[in-house]
C-alpha positions in Angstrom: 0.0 0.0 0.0 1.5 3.4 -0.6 2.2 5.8 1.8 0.1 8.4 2.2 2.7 10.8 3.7 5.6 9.8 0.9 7.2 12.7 -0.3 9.1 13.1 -3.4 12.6 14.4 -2.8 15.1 16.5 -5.3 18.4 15.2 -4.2 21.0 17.5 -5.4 24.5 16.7 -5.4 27.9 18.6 -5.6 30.9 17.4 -7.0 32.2 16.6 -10.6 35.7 15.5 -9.2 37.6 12.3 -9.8 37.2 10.4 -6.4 34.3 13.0 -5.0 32.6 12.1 -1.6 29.4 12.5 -2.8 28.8 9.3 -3.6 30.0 8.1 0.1 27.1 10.8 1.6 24.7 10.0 -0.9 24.5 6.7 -0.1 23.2 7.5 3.8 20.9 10.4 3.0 19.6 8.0 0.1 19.2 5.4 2.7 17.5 8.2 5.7 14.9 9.1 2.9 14.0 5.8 1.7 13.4 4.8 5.7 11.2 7.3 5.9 9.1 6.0 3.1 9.4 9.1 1.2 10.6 8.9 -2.4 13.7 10.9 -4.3 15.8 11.8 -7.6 19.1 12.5 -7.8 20.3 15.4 -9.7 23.7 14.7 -10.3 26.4 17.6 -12.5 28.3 14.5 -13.4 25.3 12.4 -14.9 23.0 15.6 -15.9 26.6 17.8 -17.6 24.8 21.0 -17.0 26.8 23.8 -19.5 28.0 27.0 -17.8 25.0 29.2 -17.3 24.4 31.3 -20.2 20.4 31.8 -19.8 18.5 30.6 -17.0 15.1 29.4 -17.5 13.2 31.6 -16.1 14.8 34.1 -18.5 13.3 32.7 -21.7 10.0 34.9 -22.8 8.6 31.8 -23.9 10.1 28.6 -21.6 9.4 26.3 -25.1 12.0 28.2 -26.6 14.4 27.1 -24.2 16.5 23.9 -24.6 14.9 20.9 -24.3 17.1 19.3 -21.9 16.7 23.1 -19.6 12.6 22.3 -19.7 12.9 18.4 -18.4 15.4 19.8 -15.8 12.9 22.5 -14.6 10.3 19.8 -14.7 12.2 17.7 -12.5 12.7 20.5 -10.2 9.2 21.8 -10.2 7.9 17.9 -9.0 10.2 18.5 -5.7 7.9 18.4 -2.5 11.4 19.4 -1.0 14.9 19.5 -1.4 17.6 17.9 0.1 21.6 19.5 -1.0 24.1 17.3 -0.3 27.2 19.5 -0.6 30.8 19.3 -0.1 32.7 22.7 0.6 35.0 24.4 -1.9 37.6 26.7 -0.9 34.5 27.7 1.9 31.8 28.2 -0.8 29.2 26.2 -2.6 31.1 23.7 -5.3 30.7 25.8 -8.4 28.8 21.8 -10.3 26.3 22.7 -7.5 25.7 26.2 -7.9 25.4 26.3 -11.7 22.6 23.8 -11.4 20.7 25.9 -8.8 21.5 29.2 -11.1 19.6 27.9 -14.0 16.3 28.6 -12.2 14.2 30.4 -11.0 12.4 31.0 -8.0 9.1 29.4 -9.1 11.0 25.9 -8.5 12.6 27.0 -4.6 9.8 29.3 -3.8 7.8 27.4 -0.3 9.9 24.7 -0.8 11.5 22.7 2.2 15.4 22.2 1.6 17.4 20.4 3.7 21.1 20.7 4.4 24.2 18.1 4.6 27.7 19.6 4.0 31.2 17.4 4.0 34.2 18.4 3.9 37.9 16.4 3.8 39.3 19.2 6.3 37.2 20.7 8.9 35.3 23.5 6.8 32.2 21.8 5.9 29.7 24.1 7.9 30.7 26.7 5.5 29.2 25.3 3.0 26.2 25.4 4.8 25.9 28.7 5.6 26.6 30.0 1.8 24.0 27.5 0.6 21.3 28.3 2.8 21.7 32.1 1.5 21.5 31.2 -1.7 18.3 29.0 -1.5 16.6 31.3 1.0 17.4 34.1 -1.8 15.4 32.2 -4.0 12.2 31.7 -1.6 13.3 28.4 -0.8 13.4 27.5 3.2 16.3 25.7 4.8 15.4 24.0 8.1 16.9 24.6 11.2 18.7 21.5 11.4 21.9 21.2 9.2 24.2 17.9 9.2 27.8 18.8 8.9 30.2 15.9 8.1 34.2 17.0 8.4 37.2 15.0 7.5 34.5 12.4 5.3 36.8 10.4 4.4 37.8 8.8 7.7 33.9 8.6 8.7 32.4 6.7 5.7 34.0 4.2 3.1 34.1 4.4 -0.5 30.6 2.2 -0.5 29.2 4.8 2.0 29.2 2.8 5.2 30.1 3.6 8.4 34.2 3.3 8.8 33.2 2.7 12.6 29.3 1.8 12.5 29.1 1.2 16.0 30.6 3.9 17.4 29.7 6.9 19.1 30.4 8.6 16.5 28.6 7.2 14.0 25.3 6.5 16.1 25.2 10.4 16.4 25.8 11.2 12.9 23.2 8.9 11.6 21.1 10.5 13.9 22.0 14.1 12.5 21.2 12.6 8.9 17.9 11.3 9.9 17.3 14.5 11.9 17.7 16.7 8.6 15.4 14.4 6.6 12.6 14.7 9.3 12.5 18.1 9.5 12.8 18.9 5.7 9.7 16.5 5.1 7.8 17.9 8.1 8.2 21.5 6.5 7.4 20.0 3.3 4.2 18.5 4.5 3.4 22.0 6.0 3.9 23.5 2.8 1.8 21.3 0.5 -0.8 21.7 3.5 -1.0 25.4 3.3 -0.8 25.1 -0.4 -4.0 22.7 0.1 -5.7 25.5 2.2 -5.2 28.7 0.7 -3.5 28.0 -2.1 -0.5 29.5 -3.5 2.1 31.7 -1.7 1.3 35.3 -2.3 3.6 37.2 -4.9 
């Protein structure tokens, strides 16, 4: 039977690089989502090859004009009950793969739109990432829950299959539990979106 409370997530990811730790995190937010009996697809800069931003969508007078591949992306996007950015932190900022996805839309796909937040890093700079994201989204009408999951020095916490380097430790016990704790918040504020949506119908403009 399906669930009546399944959400459908828009997982975006960050990284384009040769040996990226994207995959590693994807594989336990994938997992946190999919326990919760919510649904998701996986945006992905390495899979999707977005081209540097010349013309957002929302830029086109008439969106039919725009490229074909730009109007199943938006439609994608639009489908999003909420977002979850899985990020990992460049030089302190938002991966520039990441960004140039988010930059070829508009607010009409972010606006009242749950996002949640996990940031990595191989150093210790992952909550930066989280910071600069969540101005970017919440520029764009989107809203970032209050609970943010920040994973530093990835690559001595989860394996190159995702797991747990230590899965019974401390350690990993609490940042499971930060994981699921983003999830649950981003589809509680989802819920309360698509509820208010229900009710009174779009946000105003």
């Amino acid at each position: 039977m399906a669930n009546p409370k399944c959400l459908k997530f828009i997982v975006v990811i960050s990284s384009t690089r040769h040996g990226r730790m994207s995959d590693r995190v994807l594989v336990q937010a994938l997992k946190s989502i999919s326990e919760q009996g919510h649904e998701y697809t996986v945006m992905d800069p390495k899979e999707l090859k977005f081209p540097i931003l010349e013309m957002p969508i929302h830029w086109y007078p008439d969106k039919t004009k725009a490229p074909q591949w730009l109007q199943d992306a938006e439609k994608t996007m639009l489908s999003a009950d909420a977002f979850l950015f899985v990020s990992g932190e460049y030089n302190r900022c938002v991966p520039p793969a990441m960004a140039n996805i988010i930059d070829h839309f508009g607010p009409n796909v972010f606006t009242a739109k749950a996002a949640g937040i996990i940031s990595y890093s191989l150093g210790g700079g992952g909550k930066n990432v989280g910071l600069a994201l969540t101005a970017m989204i919440q520029e764009l009408g989107g809203m970032v829950t209050p609970a943010q999951c920040c994973i530093n020095f990835v690559s001595t916490k989860l394996t190159e299959a995702g797991e747990f380097v230590e899965p019974d430790s401390a350690d990993a016990t609490a940042l499971w539990g930060r994981i699921q704790r983003v999830v649950k918040q981003t589809a509680w504020y989802a819920s309360a979106f698509n509820n208010q949506r229900k009710e009174y119908g779009d946000i105003p403009s």
